[in-house]
C-alpha positions as CSV (number, residue, x, y, z in Angstrom):
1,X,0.0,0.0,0.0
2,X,1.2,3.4,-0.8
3,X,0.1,6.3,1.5
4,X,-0.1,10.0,0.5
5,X,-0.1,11.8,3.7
6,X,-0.4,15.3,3.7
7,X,-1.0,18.6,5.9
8,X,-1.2,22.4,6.7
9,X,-2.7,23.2,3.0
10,X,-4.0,25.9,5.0
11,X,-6.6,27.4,2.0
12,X,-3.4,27.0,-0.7
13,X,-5.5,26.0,-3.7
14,X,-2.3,26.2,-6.2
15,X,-0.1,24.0,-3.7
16,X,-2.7,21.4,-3.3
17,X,-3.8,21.1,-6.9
18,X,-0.1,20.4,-7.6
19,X,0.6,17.9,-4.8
20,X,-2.6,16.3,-6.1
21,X,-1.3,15.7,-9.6
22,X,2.3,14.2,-8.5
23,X,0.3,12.1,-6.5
24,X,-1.1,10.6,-9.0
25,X,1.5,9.9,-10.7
26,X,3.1,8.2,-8.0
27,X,0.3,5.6,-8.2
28,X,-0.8,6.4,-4.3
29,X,-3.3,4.6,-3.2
30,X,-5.0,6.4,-0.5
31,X,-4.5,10.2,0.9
32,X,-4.5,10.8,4.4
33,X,-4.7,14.3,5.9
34,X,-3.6,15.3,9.4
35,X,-5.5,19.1,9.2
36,X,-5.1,22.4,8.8
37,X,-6.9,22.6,5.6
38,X,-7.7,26.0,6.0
39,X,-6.1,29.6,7.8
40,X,-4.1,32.4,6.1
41,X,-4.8,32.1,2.2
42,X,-8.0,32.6,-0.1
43,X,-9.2,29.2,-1.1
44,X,-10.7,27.7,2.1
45,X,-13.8,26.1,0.2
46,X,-12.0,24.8,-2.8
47,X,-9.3,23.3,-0.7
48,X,-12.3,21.2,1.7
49,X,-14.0,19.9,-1.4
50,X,-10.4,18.7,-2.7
51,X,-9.9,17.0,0.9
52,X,-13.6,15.4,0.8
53,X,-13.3,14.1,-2.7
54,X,-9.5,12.8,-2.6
55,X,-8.5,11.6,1.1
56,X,-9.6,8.4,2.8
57,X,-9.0,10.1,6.4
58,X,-8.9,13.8,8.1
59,X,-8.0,14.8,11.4
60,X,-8.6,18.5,12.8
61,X,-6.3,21.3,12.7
62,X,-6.1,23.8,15.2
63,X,-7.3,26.0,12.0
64,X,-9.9,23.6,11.5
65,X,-11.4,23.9,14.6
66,X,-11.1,27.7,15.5
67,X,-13.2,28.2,12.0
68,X,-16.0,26.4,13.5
69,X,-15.7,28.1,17.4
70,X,-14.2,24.6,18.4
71,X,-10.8,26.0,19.5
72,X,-10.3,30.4,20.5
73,X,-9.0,32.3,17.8
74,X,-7.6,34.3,20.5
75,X,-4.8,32.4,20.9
76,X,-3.9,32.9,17.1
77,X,-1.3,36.1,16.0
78,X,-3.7,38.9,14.2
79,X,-2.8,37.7,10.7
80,X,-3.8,34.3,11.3
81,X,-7.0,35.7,13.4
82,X,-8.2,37.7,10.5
83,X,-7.8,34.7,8.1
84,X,-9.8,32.7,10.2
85,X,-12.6,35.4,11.0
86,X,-12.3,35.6,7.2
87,X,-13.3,32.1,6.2
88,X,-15.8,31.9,8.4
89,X,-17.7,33.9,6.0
90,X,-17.0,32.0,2.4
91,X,-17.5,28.3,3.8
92,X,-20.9,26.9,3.1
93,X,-22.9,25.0,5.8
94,X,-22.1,21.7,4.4
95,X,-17.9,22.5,4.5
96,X,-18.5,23.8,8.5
97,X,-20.2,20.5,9.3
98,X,-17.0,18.7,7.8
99,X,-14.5,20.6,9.7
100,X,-16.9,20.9,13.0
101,X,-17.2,17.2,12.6
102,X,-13.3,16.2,12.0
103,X,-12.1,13.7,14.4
104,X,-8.6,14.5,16.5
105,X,-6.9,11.8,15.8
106,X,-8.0,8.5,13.5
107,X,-6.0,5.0,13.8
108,X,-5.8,3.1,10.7
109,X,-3.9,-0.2,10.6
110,X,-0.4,0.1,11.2
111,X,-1.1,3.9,11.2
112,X,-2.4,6.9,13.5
113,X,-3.1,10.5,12.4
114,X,-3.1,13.8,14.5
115,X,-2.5,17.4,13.8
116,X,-0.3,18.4,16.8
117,X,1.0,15.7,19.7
118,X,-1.1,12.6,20.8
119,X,-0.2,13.9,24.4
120,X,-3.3,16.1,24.9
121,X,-4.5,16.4,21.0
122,X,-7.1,18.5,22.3
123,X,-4.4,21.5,23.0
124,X,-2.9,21.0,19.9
125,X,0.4,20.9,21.6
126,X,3.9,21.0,19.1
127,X,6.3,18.3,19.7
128,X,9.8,20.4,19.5
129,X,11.7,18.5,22.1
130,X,12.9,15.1,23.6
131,X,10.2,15.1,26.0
132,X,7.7,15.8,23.9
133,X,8.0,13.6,21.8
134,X,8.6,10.9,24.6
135,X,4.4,11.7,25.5
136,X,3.8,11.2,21.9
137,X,5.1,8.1,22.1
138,X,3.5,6.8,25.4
139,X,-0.1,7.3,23.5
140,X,1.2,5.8,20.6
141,X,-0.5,2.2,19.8
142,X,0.9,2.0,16.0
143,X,3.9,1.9,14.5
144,X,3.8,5.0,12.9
145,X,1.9,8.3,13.6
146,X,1.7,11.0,10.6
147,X,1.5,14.8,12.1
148,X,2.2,18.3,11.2
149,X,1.5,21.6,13.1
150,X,5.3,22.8,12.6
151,X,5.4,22.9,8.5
152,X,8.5,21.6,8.9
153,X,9.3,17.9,8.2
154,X,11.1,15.7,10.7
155,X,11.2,12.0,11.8
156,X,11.5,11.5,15.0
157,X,11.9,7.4,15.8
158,X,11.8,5.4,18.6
159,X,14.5,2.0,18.7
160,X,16.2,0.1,21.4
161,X,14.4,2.8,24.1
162,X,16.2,5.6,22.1
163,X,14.9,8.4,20.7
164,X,16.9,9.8,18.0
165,X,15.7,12.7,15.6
166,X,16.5,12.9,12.0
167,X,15.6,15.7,9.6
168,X,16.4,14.2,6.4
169,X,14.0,13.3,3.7
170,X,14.3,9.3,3.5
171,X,12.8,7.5,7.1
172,X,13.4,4.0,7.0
173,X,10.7,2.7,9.6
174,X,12.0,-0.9,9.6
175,X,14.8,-0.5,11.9
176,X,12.0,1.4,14.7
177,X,10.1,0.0,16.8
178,X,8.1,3.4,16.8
179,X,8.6,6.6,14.6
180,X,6.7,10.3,14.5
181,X,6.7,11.6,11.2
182,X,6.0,15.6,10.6
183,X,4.9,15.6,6.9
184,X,5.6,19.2,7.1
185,X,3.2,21.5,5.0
186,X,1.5,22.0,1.6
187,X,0.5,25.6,1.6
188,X,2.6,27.4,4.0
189,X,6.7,25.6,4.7
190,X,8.6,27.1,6.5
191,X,12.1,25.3,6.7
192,X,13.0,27.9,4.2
193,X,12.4,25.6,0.8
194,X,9.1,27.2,-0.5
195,X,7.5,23.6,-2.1
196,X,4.6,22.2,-0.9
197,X,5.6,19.1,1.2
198,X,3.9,15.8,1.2
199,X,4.9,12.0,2.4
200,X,4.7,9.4,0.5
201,X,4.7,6.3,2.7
202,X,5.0,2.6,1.5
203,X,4.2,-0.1,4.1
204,X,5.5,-2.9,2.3
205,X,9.3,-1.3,2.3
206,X,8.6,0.7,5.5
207,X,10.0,3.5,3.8
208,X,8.5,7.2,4.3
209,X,9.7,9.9,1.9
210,X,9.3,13.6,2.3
211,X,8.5,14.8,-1.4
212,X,8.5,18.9,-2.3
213,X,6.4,20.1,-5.0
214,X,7.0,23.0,-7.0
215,X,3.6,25.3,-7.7
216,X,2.5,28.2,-8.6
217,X,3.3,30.5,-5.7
218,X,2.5,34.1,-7.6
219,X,-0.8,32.8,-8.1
220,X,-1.4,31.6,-4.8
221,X,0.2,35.2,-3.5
222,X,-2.2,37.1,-5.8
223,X,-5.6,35.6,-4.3
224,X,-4.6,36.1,-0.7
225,X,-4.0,40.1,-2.1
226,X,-6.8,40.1,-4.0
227,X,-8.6,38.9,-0.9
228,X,-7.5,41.5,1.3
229,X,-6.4,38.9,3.4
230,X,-2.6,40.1,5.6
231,X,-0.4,40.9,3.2
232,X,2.3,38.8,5.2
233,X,0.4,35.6,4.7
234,X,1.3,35.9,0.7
235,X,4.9,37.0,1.9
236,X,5.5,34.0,4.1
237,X,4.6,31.8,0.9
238,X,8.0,33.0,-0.8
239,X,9.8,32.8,2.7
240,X,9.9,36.3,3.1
């Protein structure tokens, strides 16, 4: 089985679109998404019919959930407040149901998905140290669990009652008894390479692969302007 597995597409149309297509072409078999669908750029609708027609399982974003009054936009910055008060307004009933309805975490076999830390999911906690990811790992009943939150890619495994951290793009899962992969982020990176990030995960080799996707970034840019969405959240897109 080969697993697309992405995140934090956060309303970027042009990124998704494009990680769509290579997708395809890499013959995946299912799409898995671990939230953040929407915050910060102009195509919050587009991107949540994209989700519901093309992945198999979503988890909630902190995004997610503030849109729908399920987590307080008051603990966003004001540029990623404003996006949110924005979307409110250009979803349709049915797309708030979706996102007001998105599980925190889903288990598939072999595989668990959340947006932020399995240690309190509900806080939408970032894993950035040793001890955090250690909590991860105590609620962790699979083998693997897929997350984001950061936008920035990283494996973090678990072998011999070691944790070791490795931020390349190649994760080889068979030599851990437990790994944490951050799939890093569609719409928004920021570990200063401006692709759209996906994983591409194969369960027969155990092998997870960090792919980046060149798109259309002007484009994307030009709606959040156009928009009059913060000026900074087209800025961040070309890691400015």
């Amino acid at each position: 089985m080969i697993y697309g597995v992405i995140g934090d597409i956060h309303s970027n149309g042009d990124a998704l679109t494009a990680i769509l297509d290579e997708m395809r072409q890499e013959h995946v078999d299912n799409v898995l998404c671990v939230g953040d669908i929407v915050g910060y750029a102009a195509e919050p609708a587009e991107c949540i019919d994209l989700i519901r027609e093309s992945a198999c399982a979503v988890v909630a974003g902190n995004h997610d959930y503030a849109v729908v009054g399920k987590f307080p936009v008051n603990y966003f910055n004001a540029d990623a407040r404003s996006a949110a008060l924005w979307t409110v307004d250009r979803l349709s009933g049915g797309a708030l149901d979706f996102l007001k309805n998105l599980p925190l975490m889903e288990k598939l076999p072999g595989i668990t998905l959340v947006h932020g830390s399995l240690h309190r999911p509900e806080f939408f906690d970032y894993i950035t140290t040793i001890i955090e990811a250690g909590l991860a790992f105590d609620q962790l009943e699979t083998p693997v669990c897929f997350y984001g939150h950061t936008h920035v890619p990283l494996g973090i495994l678990l072998a011999d009652g070691k944790i070791s951290v490795d931020t390349g793009n190649v994760f080889d899962l068979s030599k851990a008894e437990k790994a944490l992969i951050n799939v890093g982020s569609v719409g928004q990176p920021r570990d200063w390479d401006i692709r759209g990030a996906y994983a591409l995960y194969d369960t027969e080799k155990k092998i997870v692969k960090i792919h980046r996707v060149k798109y259309d970034i002007n484009s994307a840019a030009n709606k959040i302007y156009s928009a009059g969405l913060p000026r900074f959240n087209a800025l961040r897109l070309a890691g400015r």
